[in-house]
Every structure is written in C-alpha cells, then in structure tokens.
N, C-alpha and C positions, 0 to 999 in steps of 0.2 A: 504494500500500500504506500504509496505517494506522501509526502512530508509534506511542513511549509512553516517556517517561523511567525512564530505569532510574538503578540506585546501583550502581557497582563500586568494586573494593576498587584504590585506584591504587598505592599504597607496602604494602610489609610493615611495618607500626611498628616505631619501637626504644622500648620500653619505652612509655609508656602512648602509644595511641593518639591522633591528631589528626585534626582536619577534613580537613586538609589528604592525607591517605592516604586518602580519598573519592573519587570523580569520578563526578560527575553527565550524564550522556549521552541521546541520543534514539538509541534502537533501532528499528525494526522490528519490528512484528508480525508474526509468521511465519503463513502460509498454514492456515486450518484443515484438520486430515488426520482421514481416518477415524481415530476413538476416539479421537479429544482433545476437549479444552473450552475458550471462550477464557472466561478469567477476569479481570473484574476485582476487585485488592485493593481491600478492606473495611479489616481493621489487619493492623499488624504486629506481630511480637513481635521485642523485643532481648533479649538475654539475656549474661549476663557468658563464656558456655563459646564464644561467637563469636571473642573475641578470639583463643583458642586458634589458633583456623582461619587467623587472618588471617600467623600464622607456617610456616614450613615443614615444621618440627621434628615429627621424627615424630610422631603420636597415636593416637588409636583411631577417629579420623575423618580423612580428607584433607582440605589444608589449601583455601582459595580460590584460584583460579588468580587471579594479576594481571590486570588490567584487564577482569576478566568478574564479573555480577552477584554478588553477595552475597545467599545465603541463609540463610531461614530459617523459622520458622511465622508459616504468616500466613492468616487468615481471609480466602475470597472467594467473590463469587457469579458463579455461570453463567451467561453472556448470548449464550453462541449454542455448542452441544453436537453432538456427530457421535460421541458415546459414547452409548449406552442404556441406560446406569446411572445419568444424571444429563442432568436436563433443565434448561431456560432458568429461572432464577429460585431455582435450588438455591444451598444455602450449604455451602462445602466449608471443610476444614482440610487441611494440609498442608506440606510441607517447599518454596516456593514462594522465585521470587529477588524483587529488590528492584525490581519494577517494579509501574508502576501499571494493566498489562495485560497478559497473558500467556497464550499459550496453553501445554497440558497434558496430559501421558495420564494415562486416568482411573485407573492404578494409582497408589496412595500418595496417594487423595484420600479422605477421610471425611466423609461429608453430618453435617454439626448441623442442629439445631433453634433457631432461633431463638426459635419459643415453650417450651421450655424450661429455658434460660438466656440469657443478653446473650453475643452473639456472642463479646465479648470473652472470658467465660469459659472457652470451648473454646481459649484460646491459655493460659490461667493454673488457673484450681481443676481444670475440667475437660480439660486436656490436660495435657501433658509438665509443667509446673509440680507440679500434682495429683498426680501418676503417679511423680515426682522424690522426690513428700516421704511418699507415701504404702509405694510399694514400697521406698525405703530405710528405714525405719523399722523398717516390719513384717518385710522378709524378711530385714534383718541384723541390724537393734536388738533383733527379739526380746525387742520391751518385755510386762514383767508387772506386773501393778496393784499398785501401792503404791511401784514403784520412782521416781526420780526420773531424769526427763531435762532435757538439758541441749541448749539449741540455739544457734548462734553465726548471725550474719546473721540475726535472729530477724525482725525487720520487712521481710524479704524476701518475695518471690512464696514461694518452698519453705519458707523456715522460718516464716515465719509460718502456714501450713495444716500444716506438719510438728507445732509447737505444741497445734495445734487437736485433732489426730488426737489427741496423748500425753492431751490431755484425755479426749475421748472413750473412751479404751483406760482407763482409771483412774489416769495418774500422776500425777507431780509436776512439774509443767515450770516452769522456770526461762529467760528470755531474754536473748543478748546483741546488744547494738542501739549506734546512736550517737549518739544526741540520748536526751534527758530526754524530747520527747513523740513519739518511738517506742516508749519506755520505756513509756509511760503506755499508750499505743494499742496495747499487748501486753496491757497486763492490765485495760482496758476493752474492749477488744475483744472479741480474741480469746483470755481467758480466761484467758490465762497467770498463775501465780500469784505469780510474782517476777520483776524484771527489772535488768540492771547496763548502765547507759551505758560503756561501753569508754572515748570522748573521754575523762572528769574521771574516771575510776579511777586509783590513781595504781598499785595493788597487784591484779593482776586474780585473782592466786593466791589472796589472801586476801579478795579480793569475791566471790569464786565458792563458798569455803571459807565464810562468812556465810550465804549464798542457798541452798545448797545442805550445810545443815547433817550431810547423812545420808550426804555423798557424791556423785557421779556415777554413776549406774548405766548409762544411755546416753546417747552425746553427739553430735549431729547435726551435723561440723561443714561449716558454707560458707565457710568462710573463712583459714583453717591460717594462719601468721604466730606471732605472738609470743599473740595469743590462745588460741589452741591447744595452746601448749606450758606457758601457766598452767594448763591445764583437766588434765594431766597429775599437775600435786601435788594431784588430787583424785578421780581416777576408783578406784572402788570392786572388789575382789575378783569376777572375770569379768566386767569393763564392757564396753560394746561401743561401738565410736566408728566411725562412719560417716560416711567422707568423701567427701562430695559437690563441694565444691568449694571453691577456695582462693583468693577472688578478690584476697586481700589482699597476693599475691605475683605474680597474672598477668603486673603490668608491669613486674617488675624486670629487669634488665640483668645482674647476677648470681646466683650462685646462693648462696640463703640460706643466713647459717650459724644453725644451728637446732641444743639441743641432741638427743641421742641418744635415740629415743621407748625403745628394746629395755629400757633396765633395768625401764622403768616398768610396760612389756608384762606382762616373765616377772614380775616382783614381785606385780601382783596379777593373774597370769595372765589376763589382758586383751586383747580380737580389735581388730583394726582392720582397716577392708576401705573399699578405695575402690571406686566402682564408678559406670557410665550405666544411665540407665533403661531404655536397649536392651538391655540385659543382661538383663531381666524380658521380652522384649517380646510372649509367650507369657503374660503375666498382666497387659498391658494391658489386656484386654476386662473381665476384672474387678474388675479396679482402678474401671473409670471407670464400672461400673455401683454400686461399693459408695461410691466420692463422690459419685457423683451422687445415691444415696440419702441420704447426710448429708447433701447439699446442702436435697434437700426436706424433708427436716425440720428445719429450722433450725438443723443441728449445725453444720454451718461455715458460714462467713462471711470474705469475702475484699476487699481491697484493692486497691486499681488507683490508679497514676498512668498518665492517659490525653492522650499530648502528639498534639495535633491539625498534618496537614498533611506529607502523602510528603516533603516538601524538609527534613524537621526530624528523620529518622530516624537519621542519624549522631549528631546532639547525643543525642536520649534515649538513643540506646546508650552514647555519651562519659557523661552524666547517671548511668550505675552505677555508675563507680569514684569518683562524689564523694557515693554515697549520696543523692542525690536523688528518691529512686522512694523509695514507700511499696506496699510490696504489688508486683506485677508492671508492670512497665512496658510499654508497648501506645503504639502511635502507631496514633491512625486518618484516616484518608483521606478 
C-alpha cells in the first residue's frame, strides 16, 4: 500500500504556537472506495482562525484531535476517481488534511478552473478569503457611498480585498497595516486612500482621528487588541464594526483587560456583530460569482505570499503572527 507524509497537530500550544507542537508522519493511503477520489495537494492555505482549532476551548468549530492531521483549504487534482462527478485531471477545492495524498468523498469538493484564475486564487480572492471580506462587509457593514471605512489587518488576504470592495461600493477607506511598505502597497495597490503603520504610531486614537477626518462609519476589524479599542474614540453615530477576527490576542495566556466597548455602543448607538463566513453559507454561490466578476474586470487585485514545499507548512502558518504574508499566504507543493 502507497505512503504519503502527512502534518499532525502533536501538542495543544500554550500561547503562541511552535514547531515543535507539529509532527511530521508517513501514513497510509487508504484503499480507493466507490465515490471517492485520490487527491493529490497542489497548495495549501494557513490561515490565523486554525490556531483557534488547535485548542480545546469550546468554538463554533471543533477543535483538532491530537496527533491526527490538521486541516484545512487546500487546492488538488484528481489522479484516479470512483466518483462520477469528477474525473482524473480535475482540480478541486476543499476542507482537505495536511497531507500530500489523500483520498476523499466527493461531497465538500468544488471543481475550479484553472483557466480562469491561478489555482491559488480559489484558496484567497476566490474562496473563503473573498467570501470573508466580501459577505462581512456587505451583509453587516451595510456600507453607503460616501461613508468612510475603516479596516485593521488591512495588508491581509480579507482586509486587503475587504478594502478593495469599500472602493468599489463608493467609500472612503482608510488602512491599518505594520510596516511603512504595506502602508504604501495599500494605496498603490489596492487603492486605499489612507493608511496608519500601527509599529511607529505612538497615539492610534488620534492617527485614526487624522485619517479618518469624518469619522468611522464602518470598521472591519481583524485584529481586536488595543487597536480596536482606539478605533472606538472614533466611530460615528450608527457605525457598524464587524468582527472578523482578533489575531492580535489569539496567543495570549490571559484574558485581556480591555476597556468596556457598551458606553461607546449606546452613545453613538452603534452595532457590533462578530461573525464566520459559514454563517452566509447560502450566499456563497453569489458571493463568488459577483468576485469573480470584479475579478474580470480588473476591479480587484490581490496579493499572495506563496512559500514553496509540504515540509514548510507549519512555518508559513507560525509566519502570520509575525506579519510576514502580504496578501494571503498559500504554501505550494
């Protein structure tokens, strides 16, 4: 029987993740059965909401079991099928574990097209990335042209297309990023019209209160921390702040003390709703028809750091909490 290294999770972390809570293993290829496919991965995606998994602590997903693969989305082609939905040489998407061969039933698999985007992009603009920054936006931010948003992790896979969209819609975006040339690559880019480096801010209340002269009308954040609670002395009368995710607190050991968001809520009676893109997952199909149409017509444009080689998936996942991905991070194979 046929091998194939897989990536399990060995340790639950205590606070930020290390190599070392990895283990690298030769499994098994299990037997093809009617209606599966053996696959192999193409890339993978890491994403900051994995850490979540890799603890126990209840969530809105269940966490990794110890010493079994570690999944996630991952791009791959069909090289030998006993499903009749997808034949030898098909490229699927999917919630797939950390190996470099796998077989699969063919429910929860979606064929791409390779001729019409980079495979990579079905893991970032055109999948869950796209889907992240687009359905939060529109079905909670509820943005109107002329308003001004506000997005934190702005050089990210989600905030930077989150960005891109507020452009398109007619507003006002403004980005928070960590470096001077993310800064930059926000508003050569992808179009943003202002941007605040966090690192050399020393006053984020009053960089925000600059940049955002009119206010905050919606604020996209990825990141919650002490960033998040400056953007507070600035959100505007009915703002809406949609939290997607808080990477800047994932690894702590404690629980933060943060002031009280309620007075600043009822004051400019103001929504806040956190939320997964599963939550939409009935307006997937049009989400990724109405990106994929900006896509073709040159409205967005997306970013990729693209680290090569199965044995280097752990590091680009570690690679998020020090900011090192510009755009969606992707290992390929």
């Amino acid at each position: 029987m046929s091998t194939t290294k897989t990536i399990n999770l060995k340790n639950r972390p205590a606070g930020k993740p290390d190599l070392k809570d990895f283990d690298f293993t030769t499994s098994e290829i299990s037997e093809l059965q009617e209606g599966e496919v053996l696959l192999n991965s193409k890339y993978v995606s890491v994403d900051p909401y994995l850490r979540g998994r890799m603890s126990d602590a209840p969530s809105y997903i269940p966490p990794f079991e110890l010493n079994k693969p570690i999944v996630s989305g991952i791009i791959a082609e069909v090289v030998e099928s006993k499903n009749s939905n997808f034949s030898k040489g098909d490229h699927v998407s999917g919630m797939l574990e950390w190996k470099e061969t796998q077989t699969a039933k063919g429910d929860g698999l979606l064929k791409v097209d390779p001729d019409k985007a980079s495979l990579s992009a079905y893991l970032g603009i055109l999948g869950m990335t796209g889907l992240t920054a687009y359905l939060g936006l529109t079905e909670i931010g509820k943005p109107k042209k002329g308003e001004t948003l506000l997005v934190s992790g702005a050089a990210g896979a989600v905030g930077s297309v989150v960005g891109q969209i507020g452009k398109i819609l007619g507003l006002r975006v403004v980005g928070i990023a960590g470096t001077d040339e993310k800064v930059e690559l926000l508003k050569s880019k992808f179009g943003f019209d202002e941007g605040i480096n966090y690192n050399t801010t020393k006053n984020m209340s009053e960089a925000i209160a600059k940049a955002c002269p009119d206010g905050v009308d919606v604020y996209f954040d990825n990141v919650g921390g002490d960033i998040s609670e400056a953007v507070l002395f600035n959100i505007n009368k009915f703002s809406r702040t949609i939290n997607c995710g808080a990477i800047s607190v994932y690894n702590n050991t404690e629980l933060p003390k943060s002031i009280s968001v309620q007075p600043f809520l009822v004051k400019k009676s103001s929504s806040m709703q956190g939320f997964v893109v599963f939550d939409y997952a009935d307006k997937h199909p049009a989400g990724i028809k109405q990106l994929t149409e900006w896509l073709n017509q040159d409205k967005l444009s997306y970013s990729e750091t693209i680290v090569e080689g199965f044995e280097n998936i752990p590091q680009a996942f570690l690679d998020l909490f020090d900011g090192k991905n510009k755009g969606k991070m992707v290992v390929k194979l």
